[in-house]
C-alpha positions as CSV (number, residue, x, y, z in Angstrom):
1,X,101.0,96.3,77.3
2,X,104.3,95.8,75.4
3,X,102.9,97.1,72.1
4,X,101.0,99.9,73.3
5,X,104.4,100.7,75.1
6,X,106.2,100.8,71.6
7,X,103.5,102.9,70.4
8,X,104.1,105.4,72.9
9,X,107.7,105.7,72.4
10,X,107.3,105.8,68.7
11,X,105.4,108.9,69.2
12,X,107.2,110.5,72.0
13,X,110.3,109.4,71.9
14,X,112.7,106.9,73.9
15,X,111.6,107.7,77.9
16,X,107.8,108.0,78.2
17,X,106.0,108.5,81.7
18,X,103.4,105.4,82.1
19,X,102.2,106.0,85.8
20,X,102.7,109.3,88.8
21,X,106.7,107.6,89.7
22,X,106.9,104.9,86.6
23,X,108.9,105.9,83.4
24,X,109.7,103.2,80.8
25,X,112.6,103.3,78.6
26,X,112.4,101.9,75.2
27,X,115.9,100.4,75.3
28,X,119.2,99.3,77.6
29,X,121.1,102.6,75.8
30,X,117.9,105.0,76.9
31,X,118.8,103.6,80.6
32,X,121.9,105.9,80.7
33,X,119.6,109.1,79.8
34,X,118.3,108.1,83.6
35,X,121.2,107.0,85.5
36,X,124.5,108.6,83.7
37,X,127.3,109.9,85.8
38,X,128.2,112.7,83.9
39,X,126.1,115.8,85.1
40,X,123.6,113.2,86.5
41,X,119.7,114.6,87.4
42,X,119.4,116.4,90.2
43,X,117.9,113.8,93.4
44,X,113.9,114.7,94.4
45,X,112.1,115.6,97.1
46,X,112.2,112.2,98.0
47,X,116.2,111.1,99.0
48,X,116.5,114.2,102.2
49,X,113.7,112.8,103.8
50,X,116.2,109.3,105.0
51,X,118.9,111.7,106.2
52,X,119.0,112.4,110.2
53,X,120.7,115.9,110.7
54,X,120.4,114.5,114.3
55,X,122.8,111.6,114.0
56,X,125.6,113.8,112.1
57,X,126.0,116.9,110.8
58,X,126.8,115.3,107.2
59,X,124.3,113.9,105.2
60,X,124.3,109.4,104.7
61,X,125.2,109.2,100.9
62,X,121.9,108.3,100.0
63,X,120.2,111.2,101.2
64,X,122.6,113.3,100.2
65,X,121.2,115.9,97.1
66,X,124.6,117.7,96.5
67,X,126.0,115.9,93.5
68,X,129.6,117.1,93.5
69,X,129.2,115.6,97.6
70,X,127.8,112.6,96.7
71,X,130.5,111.9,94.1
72,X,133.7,113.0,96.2
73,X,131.7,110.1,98.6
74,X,130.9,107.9,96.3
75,X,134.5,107.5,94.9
76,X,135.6,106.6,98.3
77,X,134.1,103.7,98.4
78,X,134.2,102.6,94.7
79,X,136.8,100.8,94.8
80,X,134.6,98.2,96.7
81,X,132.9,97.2,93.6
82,X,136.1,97.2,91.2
83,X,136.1,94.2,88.9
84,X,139.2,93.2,90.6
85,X,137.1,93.3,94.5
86,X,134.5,91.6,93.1
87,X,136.6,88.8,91.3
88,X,138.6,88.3,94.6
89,X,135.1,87.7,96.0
90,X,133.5,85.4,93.8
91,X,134.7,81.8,95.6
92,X,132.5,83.7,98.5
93,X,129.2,84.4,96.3
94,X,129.6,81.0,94.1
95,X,128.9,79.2,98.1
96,X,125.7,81.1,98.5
97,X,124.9,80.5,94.7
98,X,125.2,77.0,95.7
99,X,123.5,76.7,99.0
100,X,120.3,79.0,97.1
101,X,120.6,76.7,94.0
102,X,119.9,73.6,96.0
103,X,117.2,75.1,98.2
104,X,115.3,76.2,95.1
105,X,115.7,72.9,93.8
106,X,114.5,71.1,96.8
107,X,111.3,73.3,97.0
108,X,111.0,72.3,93.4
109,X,111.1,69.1,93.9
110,X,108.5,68.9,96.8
111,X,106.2,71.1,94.9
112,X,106.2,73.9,97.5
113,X,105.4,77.4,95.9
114,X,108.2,79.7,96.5
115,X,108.3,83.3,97.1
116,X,111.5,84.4,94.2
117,X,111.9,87.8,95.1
118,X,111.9,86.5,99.3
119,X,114.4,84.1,97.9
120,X,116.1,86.9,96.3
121,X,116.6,89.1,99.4
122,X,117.6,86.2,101.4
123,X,120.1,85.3,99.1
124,X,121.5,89.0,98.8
125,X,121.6,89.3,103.0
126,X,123.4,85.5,102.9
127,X,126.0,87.4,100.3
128,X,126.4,90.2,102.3
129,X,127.1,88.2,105.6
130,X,129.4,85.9,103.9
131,X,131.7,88.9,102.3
132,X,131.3,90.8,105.3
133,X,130.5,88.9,108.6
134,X,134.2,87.6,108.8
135,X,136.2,89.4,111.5
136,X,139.6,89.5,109.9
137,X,141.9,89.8,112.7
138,X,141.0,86.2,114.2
139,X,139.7,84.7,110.9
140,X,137.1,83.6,112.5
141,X,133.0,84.0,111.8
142,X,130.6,86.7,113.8
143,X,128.1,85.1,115.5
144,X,125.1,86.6,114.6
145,X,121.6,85.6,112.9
146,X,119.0,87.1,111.2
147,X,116.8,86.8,114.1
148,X,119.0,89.2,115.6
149,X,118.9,91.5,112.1
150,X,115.5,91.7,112.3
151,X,114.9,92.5,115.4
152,X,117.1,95.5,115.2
153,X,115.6,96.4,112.0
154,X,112.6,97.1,113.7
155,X,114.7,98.9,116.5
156,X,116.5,101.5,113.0
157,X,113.1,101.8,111.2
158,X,111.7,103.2,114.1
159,X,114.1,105.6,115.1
160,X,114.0,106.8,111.8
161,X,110.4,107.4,111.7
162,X,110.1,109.2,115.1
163,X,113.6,111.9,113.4
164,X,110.9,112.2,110.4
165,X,107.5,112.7,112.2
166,X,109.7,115.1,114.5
167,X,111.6,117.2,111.3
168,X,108.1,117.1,109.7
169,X,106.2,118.8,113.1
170,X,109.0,121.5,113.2
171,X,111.1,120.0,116.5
């Protein structure tokens, strides 16, 4: 597949369309044709869709279409992913490295197959609960499992169905 990949992009060029919603990019510098933030490509048909006029009359960031929105938005929260915020975090993320680290390596070890890109999502939930499940007035951890998370996933995904079915039969 890779060489008939290169082929392509030696005849058309850097970004070449392989499937309906696939595009490969010959390189890590062809990457920034796609996502650049200066005069980025306009959003599709795809992002409104998520939004729920219902809930608030502004649109959730990531179904929002209006670039000069989206970035006013967007730069009110960047400074959460500064190189500084993250750095402060990183005793917090090194744990969960640890705790995943050692799972993997005990699944190893018993020869259990393991599911990586499971393992992956677990591990990004357990670094989101760690930066973010600690209530900072008493210093102490919320009590909350993923149990609970899942079961009020279930709870989201459906209200945001029934706003979709809804927007798409005219009500």
């Amino acid at each position: 597949m890779f060489e008939v990949q290169h082929k392509l992009h030696r005849r058309y060029g850097p970004l070449i369309r392989i499937a309906p919603n696939k595009v490969s990019c010959s390189g890590p510098e062809t990457i920034k044709l796609l996502y650049r933030t200066a005069a980025p490509l306009t959003k599709t048909d795809f992002y409104p869709v998520w939004g729920n006029p219902r809930m608030s009359k502004y649109r959730d960031n990531f179904s929002q279409v209006d670039e000069r929105l989206h970035s006013e938005r967007r730069r009110i929260v960047n400074h959460v992913c500064s190189l500084s915020n993250v750095l402060q975090s990183e005793a917090s993320i090194d744990r969960v490295i640890t705790v995943m680290v050692e799972k993997l390596s005990q699944m190893a070890r018993s020869g259990r197959d393991c599911d990586l890109g499971a393992s992956i999502q677990w591990y990004t939930f357990d670094v989101i609960g760690e930066l973010f499940s600690v209530q900072r007035d008493k210093g102490e951890k919320m009590d909350f499992s993923i149990r609970e998370v899942e079961k009020e996933a279930y709870i989201v995904v459906g209200v945001f169905l029934l706003a979709w079915f809804r927007t798409r039969l005219g009500r």
